[in-house]
C-alpha positions in Angstrom: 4.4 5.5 7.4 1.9 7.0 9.8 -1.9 7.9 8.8 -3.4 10.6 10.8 -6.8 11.0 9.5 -9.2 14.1 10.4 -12.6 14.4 10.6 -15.0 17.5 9.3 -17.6 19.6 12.6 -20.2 17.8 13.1 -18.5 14.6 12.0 -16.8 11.3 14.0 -14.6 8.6 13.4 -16.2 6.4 12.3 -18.6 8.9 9.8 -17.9 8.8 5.7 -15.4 6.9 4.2 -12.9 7.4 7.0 -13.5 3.8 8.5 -12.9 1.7 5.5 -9.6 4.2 4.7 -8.1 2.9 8.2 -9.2 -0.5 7.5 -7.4 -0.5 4.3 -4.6 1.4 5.5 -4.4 -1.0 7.9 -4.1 -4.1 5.6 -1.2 -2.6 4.0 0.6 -2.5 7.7 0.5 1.0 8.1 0.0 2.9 11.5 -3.0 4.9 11.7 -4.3 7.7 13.5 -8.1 8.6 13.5 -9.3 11.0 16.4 -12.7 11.8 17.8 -12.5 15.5 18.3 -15.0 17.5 20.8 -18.0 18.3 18.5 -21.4 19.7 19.3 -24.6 18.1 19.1 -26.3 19.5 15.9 -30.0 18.7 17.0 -29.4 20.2 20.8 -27.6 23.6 18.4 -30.6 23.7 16.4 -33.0 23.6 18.9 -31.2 25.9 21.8 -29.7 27.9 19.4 -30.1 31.1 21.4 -28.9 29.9 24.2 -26.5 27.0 23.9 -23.3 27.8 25.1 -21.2 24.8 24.8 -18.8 25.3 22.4 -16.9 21.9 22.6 -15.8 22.7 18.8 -13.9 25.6 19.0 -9.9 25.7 17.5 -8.9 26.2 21.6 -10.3 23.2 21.9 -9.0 20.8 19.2 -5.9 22.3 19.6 -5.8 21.1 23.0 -7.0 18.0 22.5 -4.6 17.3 19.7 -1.5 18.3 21.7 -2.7 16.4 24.5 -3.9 12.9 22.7 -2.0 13.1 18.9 1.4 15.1 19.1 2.9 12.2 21.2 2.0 9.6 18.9 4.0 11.7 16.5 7.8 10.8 16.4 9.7 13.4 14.2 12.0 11.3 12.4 9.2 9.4 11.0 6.8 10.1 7.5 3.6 11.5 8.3 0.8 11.6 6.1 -2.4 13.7 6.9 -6.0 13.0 5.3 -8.3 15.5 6.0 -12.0 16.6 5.6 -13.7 19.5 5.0 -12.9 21.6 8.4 -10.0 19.1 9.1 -7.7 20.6 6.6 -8.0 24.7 7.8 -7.3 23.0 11.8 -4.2 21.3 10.5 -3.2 24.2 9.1 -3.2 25.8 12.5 -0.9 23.2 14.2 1.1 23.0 11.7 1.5 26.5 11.5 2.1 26.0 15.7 3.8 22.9 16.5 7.7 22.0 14.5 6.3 19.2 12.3 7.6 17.4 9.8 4.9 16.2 7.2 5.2 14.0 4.1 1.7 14.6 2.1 -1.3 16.5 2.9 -4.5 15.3 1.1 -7.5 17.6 2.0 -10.7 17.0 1.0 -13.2 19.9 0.2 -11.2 22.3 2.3 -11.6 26.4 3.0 -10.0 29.0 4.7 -13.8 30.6 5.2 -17.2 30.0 3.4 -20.1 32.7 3.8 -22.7 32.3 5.9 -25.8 30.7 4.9 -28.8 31.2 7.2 -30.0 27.8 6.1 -27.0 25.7 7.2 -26.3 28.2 10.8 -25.0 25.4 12.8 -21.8 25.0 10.7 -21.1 28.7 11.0 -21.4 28.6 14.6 -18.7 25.8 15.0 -16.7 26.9 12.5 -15.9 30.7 12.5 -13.0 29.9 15.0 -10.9 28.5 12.8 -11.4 30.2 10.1 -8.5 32.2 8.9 -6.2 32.5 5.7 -3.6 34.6 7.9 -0.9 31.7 7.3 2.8 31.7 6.8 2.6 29.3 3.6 6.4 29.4 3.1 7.2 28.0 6.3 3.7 25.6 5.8 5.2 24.4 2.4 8.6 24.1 4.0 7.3 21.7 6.8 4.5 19.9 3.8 6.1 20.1 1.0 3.3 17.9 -0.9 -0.2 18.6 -1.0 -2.9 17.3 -2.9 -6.6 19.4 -3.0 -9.8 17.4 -3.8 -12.9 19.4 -4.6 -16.1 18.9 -6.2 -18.1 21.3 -8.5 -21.7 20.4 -6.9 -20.5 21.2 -2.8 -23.4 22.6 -1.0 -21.3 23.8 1.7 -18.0 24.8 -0.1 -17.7 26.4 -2.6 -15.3 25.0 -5.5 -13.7 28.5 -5.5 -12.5 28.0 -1.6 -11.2 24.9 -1.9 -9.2 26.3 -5.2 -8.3 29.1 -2.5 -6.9 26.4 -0.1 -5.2 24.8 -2.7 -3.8 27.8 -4.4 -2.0 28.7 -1.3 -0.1 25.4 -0.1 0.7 25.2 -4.1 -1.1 22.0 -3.9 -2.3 19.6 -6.9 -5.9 19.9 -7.0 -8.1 17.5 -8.0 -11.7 18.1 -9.4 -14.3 15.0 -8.6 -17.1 16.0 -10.3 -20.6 15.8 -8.8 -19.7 14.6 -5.8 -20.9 16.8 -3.0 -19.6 17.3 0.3 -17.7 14.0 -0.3 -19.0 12.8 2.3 -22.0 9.9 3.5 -24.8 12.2 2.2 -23.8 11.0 -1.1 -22.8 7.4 0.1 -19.1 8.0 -0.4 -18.6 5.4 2.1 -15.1 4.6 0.3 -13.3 6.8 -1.4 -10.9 4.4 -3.8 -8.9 8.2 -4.9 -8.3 9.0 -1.5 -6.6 5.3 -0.9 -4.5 5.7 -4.1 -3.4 8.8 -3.3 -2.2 7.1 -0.3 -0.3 4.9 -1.7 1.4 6.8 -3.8 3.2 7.7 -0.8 4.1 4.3 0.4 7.1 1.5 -0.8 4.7 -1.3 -0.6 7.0 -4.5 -0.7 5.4 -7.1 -3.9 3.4 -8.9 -1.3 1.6 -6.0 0.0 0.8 -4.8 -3.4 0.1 -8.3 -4.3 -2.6 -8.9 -1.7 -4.3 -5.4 -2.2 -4.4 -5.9 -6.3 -6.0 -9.3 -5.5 -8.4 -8.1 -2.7 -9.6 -5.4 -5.5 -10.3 -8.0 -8.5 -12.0 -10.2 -6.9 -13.4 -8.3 -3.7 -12.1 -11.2 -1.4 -10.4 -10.2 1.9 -6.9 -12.2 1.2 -5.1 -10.8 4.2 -6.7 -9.5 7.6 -5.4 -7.1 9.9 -2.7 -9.2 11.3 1.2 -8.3 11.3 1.8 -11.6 8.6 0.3 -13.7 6.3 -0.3 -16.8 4.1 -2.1 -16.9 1.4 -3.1 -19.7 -1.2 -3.8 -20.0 -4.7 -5.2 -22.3 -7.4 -2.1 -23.3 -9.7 -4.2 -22.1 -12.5 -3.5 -18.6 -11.1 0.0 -18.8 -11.2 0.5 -17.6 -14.3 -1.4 -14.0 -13.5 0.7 -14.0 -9.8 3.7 -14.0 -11.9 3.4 -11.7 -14.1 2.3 -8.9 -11.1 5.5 -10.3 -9.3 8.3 -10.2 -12.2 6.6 -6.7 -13.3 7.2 -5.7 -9.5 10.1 -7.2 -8.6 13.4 -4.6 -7.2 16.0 -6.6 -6.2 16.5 -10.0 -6.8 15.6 -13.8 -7.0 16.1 -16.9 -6.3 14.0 -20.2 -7.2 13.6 -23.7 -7.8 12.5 -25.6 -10.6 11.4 -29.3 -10.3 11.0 -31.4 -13.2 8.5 -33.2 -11.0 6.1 -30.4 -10.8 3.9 -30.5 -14.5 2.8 -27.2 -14.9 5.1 -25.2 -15.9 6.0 -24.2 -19.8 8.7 -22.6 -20.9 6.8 -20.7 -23.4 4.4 -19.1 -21.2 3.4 -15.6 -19.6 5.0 -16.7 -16.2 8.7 -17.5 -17.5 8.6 -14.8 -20.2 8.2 -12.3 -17.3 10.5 -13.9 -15.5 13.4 -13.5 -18.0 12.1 -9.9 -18.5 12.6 -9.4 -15.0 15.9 -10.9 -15.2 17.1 -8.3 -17.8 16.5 -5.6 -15.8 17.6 -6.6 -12.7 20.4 -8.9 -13.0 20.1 -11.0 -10.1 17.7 -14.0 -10.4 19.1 -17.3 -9.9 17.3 -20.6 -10.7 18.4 -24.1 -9.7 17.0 -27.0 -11.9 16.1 -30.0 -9.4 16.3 -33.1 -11.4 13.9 -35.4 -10.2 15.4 -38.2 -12.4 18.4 -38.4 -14.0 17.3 -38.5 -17.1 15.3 -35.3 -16.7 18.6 -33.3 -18.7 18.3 -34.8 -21.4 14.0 -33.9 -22.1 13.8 -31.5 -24.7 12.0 -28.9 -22.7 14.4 -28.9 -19.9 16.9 -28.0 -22.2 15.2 -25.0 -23.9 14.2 -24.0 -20.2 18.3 -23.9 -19.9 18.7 -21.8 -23.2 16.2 -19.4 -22.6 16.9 -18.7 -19.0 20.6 -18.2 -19.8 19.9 -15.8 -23.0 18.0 -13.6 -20.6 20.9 -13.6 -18.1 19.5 -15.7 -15.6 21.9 -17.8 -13.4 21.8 -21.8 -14.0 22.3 -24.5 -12.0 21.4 -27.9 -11.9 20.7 -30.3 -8.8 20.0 -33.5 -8.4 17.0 -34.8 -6.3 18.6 -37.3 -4.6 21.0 -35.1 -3.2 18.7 -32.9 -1.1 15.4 -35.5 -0.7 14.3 -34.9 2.8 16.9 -32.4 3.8 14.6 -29.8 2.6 10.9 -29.6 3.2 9.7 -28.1 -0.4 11.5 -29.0 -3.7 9.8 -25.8 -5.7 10.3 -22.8 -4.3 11.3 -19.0 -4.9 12.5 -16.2 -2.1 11.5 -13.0 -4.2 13.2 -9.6 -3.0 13.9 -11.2 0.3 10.6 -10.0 1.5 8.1 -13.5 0.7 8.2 -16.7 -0.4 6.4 -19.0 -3.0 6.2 -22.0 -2.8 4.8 -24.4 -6.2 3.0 -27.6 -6.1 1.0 -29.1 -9.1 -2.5 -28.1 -7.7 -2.0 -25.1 -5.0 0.4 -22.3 -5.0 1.3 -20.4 -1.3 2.7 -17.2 -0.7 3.8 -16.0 2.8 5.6 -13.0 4.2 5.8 -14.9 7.3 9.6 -13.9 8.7 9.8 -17.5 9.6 9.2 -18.9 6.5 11.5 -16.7 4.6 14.1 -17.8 7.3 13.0 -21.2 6.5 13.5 -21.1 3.2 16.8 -19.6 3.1 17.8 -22.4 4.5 16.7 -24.6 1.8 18.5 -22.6 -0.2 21.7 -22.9 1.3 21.1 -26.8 1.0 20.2 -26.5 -2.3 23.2 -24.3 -3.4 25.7 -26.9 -1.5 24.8 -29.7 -4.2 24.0 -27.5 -6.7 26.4 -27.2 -10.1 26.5 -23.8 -12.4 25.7 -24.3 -15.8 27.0 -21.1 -18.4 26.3 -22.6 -21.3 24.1 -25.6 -23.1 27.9 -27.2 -23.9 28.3 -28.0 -20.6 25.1 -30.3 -20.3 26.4 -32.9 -22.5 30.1 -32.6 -19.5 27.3 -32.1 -16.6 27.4 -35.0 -14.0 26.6 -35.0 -10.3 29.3 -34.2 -7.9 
């Protein structure tokens, strides 16, 4: 999906909370869009205010300037999601109202159609009044936006609550009260805005890594990922238990992994494999291929009510021996989850990648896997299992 992210009069890029929103959005592989459009300079408008004659934020203007530099960034087949602040949200209106868009989600923060003037506060007056306007066809806005959210706060000292209920009222949008929080803007050091972000990603199909990165990244405030199209990530094997349970509770599609008797730490009994076989209920596709790294491994006790379980929850068994794949594959413990990434299990580290190379990769292991691999249906057919 596409971001395009719109700034308030007066206000810039990289003002508020609208830096880290990119920088977020970003992380989650998202395009986004965050002008600079032509403002005046409050401090020359305050101090020339009888003659300055400027004017560099007018609607001509933005409207220009957004034709120009944003409109062919916009392709019409694709989802478009506008964030917008204070003035931002009446100037969309306008192109909206002018140019055939297609829009996914509005989400407008402390918007108006108009707000009376205040001698106090001139300047914003001054830059404003050109826009201002509630003169809108809101069918044919609703038909091209069809979701809109409207965030407001009951402490504003530029708009009032009522106006941005106004705004809301006419888009039909959700509205959203965030109480005592101003302008929402830097003057009350909303330099994030964590409702803004979820709101954005209510809009999005974040594949399990995505969301697994950014629900990591927000316990433990570590950047996991950077802005880079793919990543690897590793974890302590202690924390495999807690990546499992966000992956089985997320998974869509399907699954396929490894188990190796060699590796210690799993138990069959824990919060890892009983979300696994939850998973498996609901989804029925998960495969899991027992690599035996001895023989004798079949015949452990806990292998066997790994085997029972799995297979009461409708998981697919088969068995392997190691021998039969030793140093034709690269990993012995792995799992390919939804297609989209890949884990990969030793004793003392866990890595996950959404590399396309390593999900390539590791196909591949599968396919050697599955060539020496034998199904299992029922615990009866351990005691006739042999290695063919």
């Amino acid at each position: 999906m596409k971001f395009l992210i719109i700034h308030g009069s007066f206000s810039s890029p990289e003002g508020n909370w609208f830096p880290e929103l990119k920088e977020k959005l970003l992380l989650l592989k998202q395009d986004v869009i965050l002008p600079q459009f032509p403002v005046d300079d409050w401090e020359e408008l305050t101090k020339n205010r009888d003659t300055y004659k400027k004017h560099k934020e007018s609607l001509s203007n933005w409207t220009i300037y957004f034709k120009k530099n944003i409109l062919p960034q916009i392709n019409p087949n694709e989802k478009i999601c506008v964030v917008a602040h204070s003035l931002g949200p009446l100037f969309f209106l306008h192109v909206l109202s002018q140019f055939k868009m297609k829009v996914d989600c509005g989400i407008f923060v402390s918007p108006f159609f108009e707000i009376p003037y205040n001698e106090t506060i001139w300047q914003f007056d001054y830059v404003n009044k050109s826009f201002y306007s509630n003169n809108f066809d809101f069918s044919l806005l609703k038909s091209r936006m069809p979701i809109s959210y409207v965030l407001y706060s009951d402490n504003d000292p530029y708009v009032q609550k009522e106006k941005s209920i106004e705004f809301g009222e006419g888009l039909h949008s959700s509205t959203l009260l965030v109480r005592m929080a101003g302008h929402m803007n830097s003057e009350v050091n909303l330099n994030e805005f964590p409702l803004v972000y979820e709101l954005c990603k209510t809009r999005l199909d974040l594949s399990w890594y995505q969301k697994f990165i950014d629900h990591r990244k927000e316990i433990f405030a570590i950047d996991y990922i950077k802005d880079k199209t793919e990543e690897v990530i590793y974890l302590d094997s202690k924390e495999v238990e807690k990546e499992g349970i966000f992956k089985f509770r997320n998974l869509k599609q399907s699954g396929f992994c490894t188990l190796f008797t060699k590796i210690k730490l799993w138990d069959i009994q824990s919060r890892y494999m009983e979300e696994n076989r939850e998973a498996a209920k609901r989804i029925k596709g998960l495969t899991r291929v027992i690599i035996l790294y001895k023989e004798n491994d079949l015949m452990r006790k806990t292998i066997r009510e790994q085997i029972k379980e799995d297979l009461a929850a409708g998981i697919q068994i088969y068995i392997c021996q190691f021998k039969d794949v030793n140093k034709k594959i690269e990993e012995y413990d792995f799992g390919i989850w939804d297609n989209e990434y890949l884990c990969v299990v030793h004793d003392d580290e866990v890595k996950l990648s959404s590399r396309k190379k390593d999900i390539v990769q590791a196909n591949k292991w599968k396919k050697i896997v599955m060539q020496y691999a034998v199904r299992i249906n029922s615990l009866d057919e351990l005691t006739k299992y042999k290695r063919v």
